[in-house]
C-alpha positions as CSV (number, residue, x, y, z in Angstrom):
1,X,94.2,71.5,180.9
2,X,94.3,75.1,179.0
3,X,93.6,76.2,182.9
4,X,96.7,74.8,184.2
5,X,98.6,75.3,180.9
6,X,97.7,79.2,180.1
7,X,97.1,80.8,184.0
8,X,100.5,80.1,185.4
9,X,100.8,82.6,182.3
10,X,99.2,85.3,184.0
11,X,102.9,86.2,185.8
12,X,104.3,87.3,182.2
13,X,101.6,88.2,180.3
14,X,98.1,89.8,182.2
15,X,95.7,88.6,179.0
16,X,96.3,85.1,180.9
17,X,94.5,86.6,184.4
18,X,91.3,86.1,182.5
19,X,91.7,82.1,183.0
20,X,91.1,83.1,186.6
21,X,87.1,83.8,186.2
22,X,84.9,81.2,186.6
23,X,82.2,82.9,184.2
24,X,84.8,82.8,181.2
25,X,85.7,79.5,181.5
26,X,82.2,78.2,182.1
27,X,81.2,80.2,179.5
28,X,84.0,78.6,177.1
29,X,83.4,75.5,178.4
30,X,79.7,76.0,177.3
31,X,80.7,77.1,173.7
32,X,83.1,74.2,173.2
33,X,80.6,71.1,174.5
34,X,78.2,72.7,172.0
35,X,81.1,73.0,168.9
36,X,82.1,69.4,169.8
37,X,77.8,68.0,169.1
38,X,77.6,70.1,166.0
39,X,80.9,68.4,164.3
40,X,81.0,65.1,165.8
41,X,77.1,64.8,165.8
42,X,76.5,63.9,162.1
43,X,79.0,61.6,162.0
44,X,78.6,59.8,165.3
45,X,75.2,58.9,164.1
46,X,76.1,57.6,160.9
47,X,78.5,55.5,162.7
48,X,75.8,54.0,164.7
49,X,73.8,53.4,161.7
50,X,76.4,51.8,160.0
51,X,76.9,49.6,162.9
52,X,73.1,49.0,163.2
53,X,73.4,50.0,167.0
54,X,69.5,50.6,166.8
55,X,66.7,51.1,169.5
56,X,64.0,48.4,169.9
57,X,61.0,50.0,170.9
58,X,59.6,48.4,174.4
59,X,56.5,46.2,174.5
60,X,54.9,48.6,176.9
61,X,55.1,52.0,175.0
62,X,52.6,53.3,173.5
63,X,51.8,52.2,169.5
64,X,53.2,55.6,168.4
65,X,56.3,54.5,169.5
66,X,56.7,52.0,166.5
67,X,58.1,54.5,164.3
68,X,61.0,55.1,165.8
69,X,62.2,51.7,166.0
70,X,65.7,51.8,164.1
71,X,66.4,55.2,165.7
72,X,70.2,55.3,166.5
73,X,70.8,55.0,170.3
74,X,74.0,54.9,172.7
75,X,74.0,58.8,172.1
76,X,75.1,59.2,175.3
77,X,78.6,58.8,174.5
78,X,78.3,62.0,172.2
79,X,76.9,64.0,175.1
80,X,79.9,61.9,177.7
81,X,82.8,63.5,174.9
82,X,81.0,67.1,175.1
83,X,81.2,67.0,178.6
84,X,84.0,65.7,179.5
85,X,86.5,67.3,176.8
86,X,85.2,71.2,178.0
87,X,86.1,70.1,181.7
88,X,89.4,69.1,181.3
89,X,90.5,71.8,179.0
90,X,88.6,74.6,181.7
91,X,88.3,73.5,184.8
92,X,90.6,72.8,187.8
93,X,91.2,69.5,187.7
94,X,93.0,69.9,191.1
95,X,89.5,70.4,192.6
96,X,88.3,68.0,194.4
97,X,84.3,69.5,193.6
98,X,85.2,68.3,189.8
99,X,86.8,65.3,190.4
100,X,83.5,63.5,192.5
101,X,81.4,64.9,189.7
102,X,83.5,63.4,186.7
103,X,83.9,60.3,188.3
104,X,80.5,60.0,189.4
105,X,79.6,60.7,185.8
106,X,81.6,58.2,184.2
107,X,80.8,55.3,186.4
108,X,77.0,55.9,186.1
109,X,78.0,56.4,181.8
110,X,79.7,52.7,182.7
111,X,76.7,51.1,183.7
112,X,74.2,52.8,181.7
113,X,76.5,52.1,178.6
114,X,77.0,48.2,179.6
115,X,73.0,47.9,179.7
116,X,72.9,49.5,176.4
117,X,75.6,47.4,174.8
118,X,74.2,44.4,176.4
119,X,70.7,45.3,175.2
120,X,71.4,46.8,171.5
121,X,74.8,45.2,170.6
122,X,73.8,41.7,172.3
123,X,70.4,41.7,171.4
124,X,69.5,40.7,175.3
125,X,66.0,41.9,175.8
126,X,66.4,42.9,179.6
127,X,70.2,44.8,178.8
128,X,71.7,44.4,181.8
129,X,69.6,42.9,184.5
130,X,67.8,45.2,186.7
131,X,69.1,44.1,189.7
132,X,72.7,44.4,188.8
133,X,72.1,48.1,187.7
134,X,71.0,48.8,191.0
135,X,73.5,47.0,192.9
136,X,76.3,48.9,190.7
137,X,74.6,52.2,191.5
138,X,74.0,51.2,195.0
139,X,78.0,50.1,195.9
140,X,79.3,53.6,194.4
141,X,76.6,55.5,196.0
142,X,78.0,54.4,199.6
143,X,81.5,54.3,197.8
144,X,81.3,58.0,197.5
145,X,79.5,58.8,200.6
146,X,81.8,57.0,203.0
147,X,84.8,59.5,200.7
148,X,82.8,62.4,201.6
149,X,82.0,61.3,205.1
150,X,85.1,60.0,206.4
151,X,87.6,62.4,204.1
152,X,84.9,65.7,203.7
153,X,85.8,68.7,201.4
154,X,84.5,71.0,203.4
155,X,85.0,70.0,207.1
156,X,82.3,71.6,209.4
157,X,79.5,71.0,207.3
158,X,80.1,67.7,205.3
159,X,77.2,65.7,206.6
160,X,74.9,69.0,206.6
161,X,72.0,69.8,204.0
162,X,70.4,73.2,203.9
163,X,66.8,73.6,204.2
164,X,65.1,76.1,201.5
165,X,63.4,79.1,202.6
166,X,64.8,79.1,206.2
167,X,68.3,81.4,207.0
168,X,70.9,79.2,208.5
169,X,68.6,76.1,208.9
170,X,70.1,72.6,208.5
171,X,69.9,68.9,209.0
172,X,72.6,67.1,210.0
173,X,72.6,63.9,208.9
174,X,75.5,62.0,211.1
175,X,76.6,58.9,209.5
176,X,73.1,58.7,208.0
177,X,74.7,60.8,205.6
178,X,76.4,57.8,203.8
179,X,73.1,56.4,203.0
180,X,71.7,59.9,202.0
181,X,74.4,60.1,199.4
182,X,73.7,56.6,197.8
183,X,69.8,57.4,197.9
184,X,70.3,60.5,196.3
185,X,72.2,58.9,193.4
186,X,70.6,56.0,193.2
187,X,67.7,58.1,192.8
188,X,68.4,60.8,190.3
189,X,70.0,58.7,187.8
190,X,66.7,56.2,187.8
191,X,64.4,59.4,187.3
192,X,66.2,61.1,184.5
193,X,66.4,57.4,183.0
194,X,62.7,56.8,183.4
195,X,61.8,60.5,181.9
196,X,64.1,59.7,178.9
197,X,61.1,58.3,177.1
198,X,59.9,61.1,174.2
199,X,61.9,62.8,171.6
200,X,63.8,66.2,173.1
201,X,62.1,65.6,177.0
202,X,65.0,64.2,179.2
203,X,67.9,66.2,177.5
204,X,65.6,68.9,177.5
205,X,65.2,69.0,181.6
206,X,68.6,67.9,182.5
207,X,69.8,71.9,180.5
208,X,67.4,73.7,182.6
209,X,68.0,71.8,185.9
210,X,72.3,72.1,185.2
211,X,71.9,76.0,184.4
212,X,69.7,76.7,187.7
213,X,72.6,74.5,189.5
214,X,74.7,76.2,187.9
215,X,74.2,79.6,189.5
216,X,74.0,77.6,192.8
217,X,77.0,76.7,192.4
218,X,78.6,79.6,191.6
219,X,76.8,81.7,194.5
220,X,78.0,79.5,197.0
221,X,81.6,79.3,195.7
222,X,81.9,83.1,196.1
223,X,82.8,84.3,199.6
224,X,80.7,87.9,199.1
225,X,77.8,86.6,197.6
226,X,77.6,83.5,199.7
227,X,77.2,85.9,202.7
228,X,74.9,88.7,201.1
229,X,72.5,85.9,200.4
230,X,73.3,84.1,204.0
231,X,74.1,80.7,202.1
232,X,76.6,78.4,202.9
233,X,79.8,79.0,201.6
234,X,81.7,76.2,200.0
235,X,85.0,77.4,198.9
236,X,86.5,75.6,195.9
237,X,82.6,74.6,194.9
238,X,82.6,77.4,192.3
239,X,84.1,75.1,190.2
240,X,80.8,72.7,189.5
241,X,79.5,76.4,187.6
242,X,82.2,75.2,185.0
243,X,80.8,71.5,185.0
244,X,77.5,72.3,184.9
245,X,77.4,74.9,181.6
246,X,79.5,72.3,179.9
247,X,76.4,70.2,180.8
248,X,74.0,72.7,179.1
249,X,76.2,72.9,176.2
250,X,76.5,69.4,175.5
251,X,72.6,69.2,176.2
252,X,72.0,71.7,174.1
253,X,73.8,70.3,171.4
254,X,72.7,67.0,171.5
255,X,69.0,68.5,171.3
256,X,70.0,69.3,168.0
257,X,69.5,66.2,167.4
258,X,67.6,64.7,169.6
259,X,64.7,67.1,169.0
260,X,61.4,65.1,167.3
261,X,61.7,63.6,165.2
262,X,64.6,62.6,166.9
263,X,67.9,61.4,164.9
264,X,69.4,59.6,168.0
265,X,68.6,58.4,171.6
266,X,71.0,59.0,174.1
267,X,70.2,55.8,175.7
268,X,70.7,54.6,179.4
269,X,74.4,55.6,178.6
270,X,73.4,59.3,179.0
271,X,70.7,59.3,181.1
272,X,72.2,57.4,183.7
273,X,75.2,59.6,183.7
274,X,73.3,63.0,183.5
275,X,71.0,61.6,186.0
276,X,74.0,60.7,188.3
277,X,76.2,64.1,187.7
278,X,72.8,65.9,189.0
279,X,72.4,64.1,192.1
280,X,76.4,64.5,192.9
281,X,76.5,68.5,192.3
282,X,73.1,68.9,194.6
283,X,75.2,66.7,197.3
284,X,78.4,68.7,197.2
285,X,76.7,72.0,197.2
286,X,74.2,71.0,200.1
287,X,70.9,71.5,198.1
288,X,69.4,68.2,198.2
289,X,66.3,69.1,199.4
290,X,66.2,71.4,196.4
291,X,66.9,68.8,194.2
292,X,63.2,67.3,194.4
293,X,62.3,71.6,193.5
294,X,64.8,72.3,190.2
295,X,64.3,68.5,189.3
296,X,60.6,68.6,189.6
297,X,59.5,67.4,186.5
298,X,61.8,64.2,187.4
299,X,60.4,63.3,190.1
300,X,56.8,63.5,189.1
301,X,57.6,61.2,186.5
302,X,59.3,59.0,189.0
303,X,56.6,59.7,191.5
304,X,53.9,58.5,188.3
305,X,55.3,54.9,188.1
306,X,55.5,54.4,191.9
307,X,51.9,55.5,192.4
308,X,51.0,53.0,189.5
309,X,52.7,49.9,190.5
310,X,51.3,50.2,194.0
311,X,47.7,51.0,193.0
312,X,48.1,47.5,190.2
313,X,49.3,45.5,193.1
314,X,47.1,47.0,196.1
315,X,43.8,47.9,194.4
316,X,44.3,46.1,190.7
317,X,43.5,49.5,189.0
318,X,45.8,52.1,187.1
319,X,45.6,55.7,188.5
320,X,47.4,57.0,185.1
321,X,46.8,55.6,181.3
322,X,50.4,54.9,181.5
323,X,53.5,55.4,183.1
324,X,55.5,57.3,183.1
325,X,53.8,60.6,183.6
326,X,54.7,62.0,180.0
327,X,53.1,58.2,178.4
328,X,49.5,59.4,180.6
329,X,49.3,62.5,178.4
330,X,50.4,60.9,175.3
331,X,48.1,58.5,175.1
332,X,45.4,61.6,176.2
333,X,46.1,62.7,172.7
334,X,48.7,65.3,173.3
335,X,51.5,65.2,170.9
336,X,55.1,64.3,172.0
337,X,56.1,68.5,171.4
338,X,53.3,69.4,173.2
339,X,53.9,67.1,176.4
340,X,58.0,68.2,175.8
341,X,57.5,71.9,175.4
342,X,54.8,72.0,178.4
343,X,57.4,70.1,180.5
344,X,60.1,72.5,179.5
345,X,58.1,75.6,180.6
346,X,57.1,73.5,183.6
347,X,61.0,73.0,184.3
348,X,61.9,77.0,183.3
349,X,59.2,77.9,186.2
350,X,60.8,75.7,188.6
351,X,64.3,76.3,187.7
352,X,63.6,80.4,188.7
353,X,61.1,79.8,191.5
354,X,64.3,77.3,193.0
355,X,67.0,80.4,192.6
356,X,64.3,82.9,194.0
357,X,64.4,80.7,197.1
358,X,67.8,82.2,198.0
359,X,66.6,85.3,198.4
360,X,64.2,84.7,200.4
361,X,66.2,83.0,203.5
């Protein structure tokens, strides 16, 4: 909004040429997600208090767990407002790169806000039934990969997904690439969802894995960097830098509170919709593949439940104390900070060693 307002601008008055740079504006954007946790924050949590919008700790969490039954949840919406106010004020809403992400991010919200209504508000003990989750994220995942299939942003490489390490290497996924799409989502909201478990660790991630996509984005939105570092360049997708540090800004502020003892959950609302927004900005800059790198730490917690569901059902024995991964350690005896700052540094290394792969193609 300010974009479109204050540019034009830049005819009369030069100042206004600054609206031009991505890196001011995502930095801005950064700055006002955080400003919007710190003064709504406080009171969005007494209003969920005051509404008794509680979390109910789950039968199969550990016994530590118990004090933090009555913790505010439904956060998410906090982190939703600091994302979504910093994008339309900064970004070009013209873009087609930020309008898949923001809708993307608000129909995963949707769902992961009607479970926790359902499960909180309602009082059902399930939320909203598994099955229906999946089939919600299921429809919009093919939804948005028959849009970017049949009516592609960028043209010559829309079904295309580069391949780390190697220079000018792809796989070209045909009409496969509808499916790819819905997997991808379908995928990456579940995992972020399923990590969301101890104080600070989900939110946590989700900054370092937006700032390392982030500078992806960025790279391949710029025509002279895009070919110094022989990367595919996506004009327009320079955009998603904007998205993403409004991301880390809301992520960082929500840590605020979030941090253990945590104040608030951000509940399958946020988790769901971070989850969604990361597997939609790896899709549109074609870094899928790197997805399962910078979101590492997701998918070995995802990876930790699969593993123990099919060694119950196949051998009747448990590989891990618990799952997810982060539960196996808790119930080790590490503390929740421990297991969170570990799995931070964890995510730091992969978020640096997934950039570093650029320049090595």
């Amino acid at each position: 909004m300010l974009y479109h307002l204050l540019y034009p601008l830049h005819e009369y008055y030069s100042v206004f040429n600054v609206f031009r740079y991505i890196t001011f504006r995502a930095a801005y954007a950064t700055v006002t997600a955080l400003f919007i946790c710190f003064v709504f924050g406080p009171w969005f949590i007494r209003f969920l208090q005051n509404r008794r919008v509680c979390d109910t700790v789950r039968e199969d969490a550990p016994e530590s767990h118990e004090t933090k039954r009555g913790t505010p949840t439904m956060g998410g919406l906090l982190i939703l407002l600091a994302i979504f106010v910093p994008v339309l004020l900064w970004c070009n809403l013209k873009n087609p790169y930020v309008q898949i992400t923001l809708l993307t991010t608000f129909w995963m919200g949707l769902i992961g806000f009607v479970d926790d209504y359902l499960g909180v508000v309602k009082k059902r003990p399930k939320g909203l039934v598994g099955r229906y989750k999946l089939i919600g994220q299921v429809i919009f995942g093919l939804t948005i990969g028959a849009v970017l299939y049949f009516n592609p942003i960028a043209k010559d490489v829309a079904t295309l997904t580069s391949v780390p390490f190697f220079k000018g290497l792809f796989i070209n996924f045909g009409w496969f690439y509808i499916v790819l799409v819905m997997l991808v989502l379908t995928a990456t909201s579940n995992a972020v969802n399923l990590t969301d478990g101890i104080d600070g660790l989900a939110i946590g991630l989700c900054a370092f894995c937006f700032f390392a996509f982030a500078g992806l984005a960025y790279l391949s939105g710029h025509k002279g960097f895009s070919d110094y570092l022989n990367i595919l360049y996506l004009e327009g997708s320079g955009e998603l830098t904007i998205y993403c540090m409004a991301v880390v800004g809301a992520a960082l502020g929500f840590l605020w509170y979030n941090s253990h003892p945590a104040q608030v959950f951000m509940g399958d609302t946020g988790s769901l919709a971070l989850g969604g927004a990361l597997g939609v900005v790896a899709l549109l800059i074609k870094r899928e593949l790197l997805l399962v790198v910078v979101g590492g730490v997701f998918a070995a917690e995802t990876l930790s439940v699969i593993l123990q569901v099919l060694s119950f059902k196949l051998r009747k024995k448990r590989i891990f104390r618990m799952s997810p991964l982060h539960h196996h350690f808790e119930l080790g005896g590490w503390s929740e900070s421990k297991i969170v700052v570990r799995f931070w540094i964890i995510a730091v290394l992969l978020a640096l060693f997934s950039l570093s792969t650029l320049k090595l193609q």
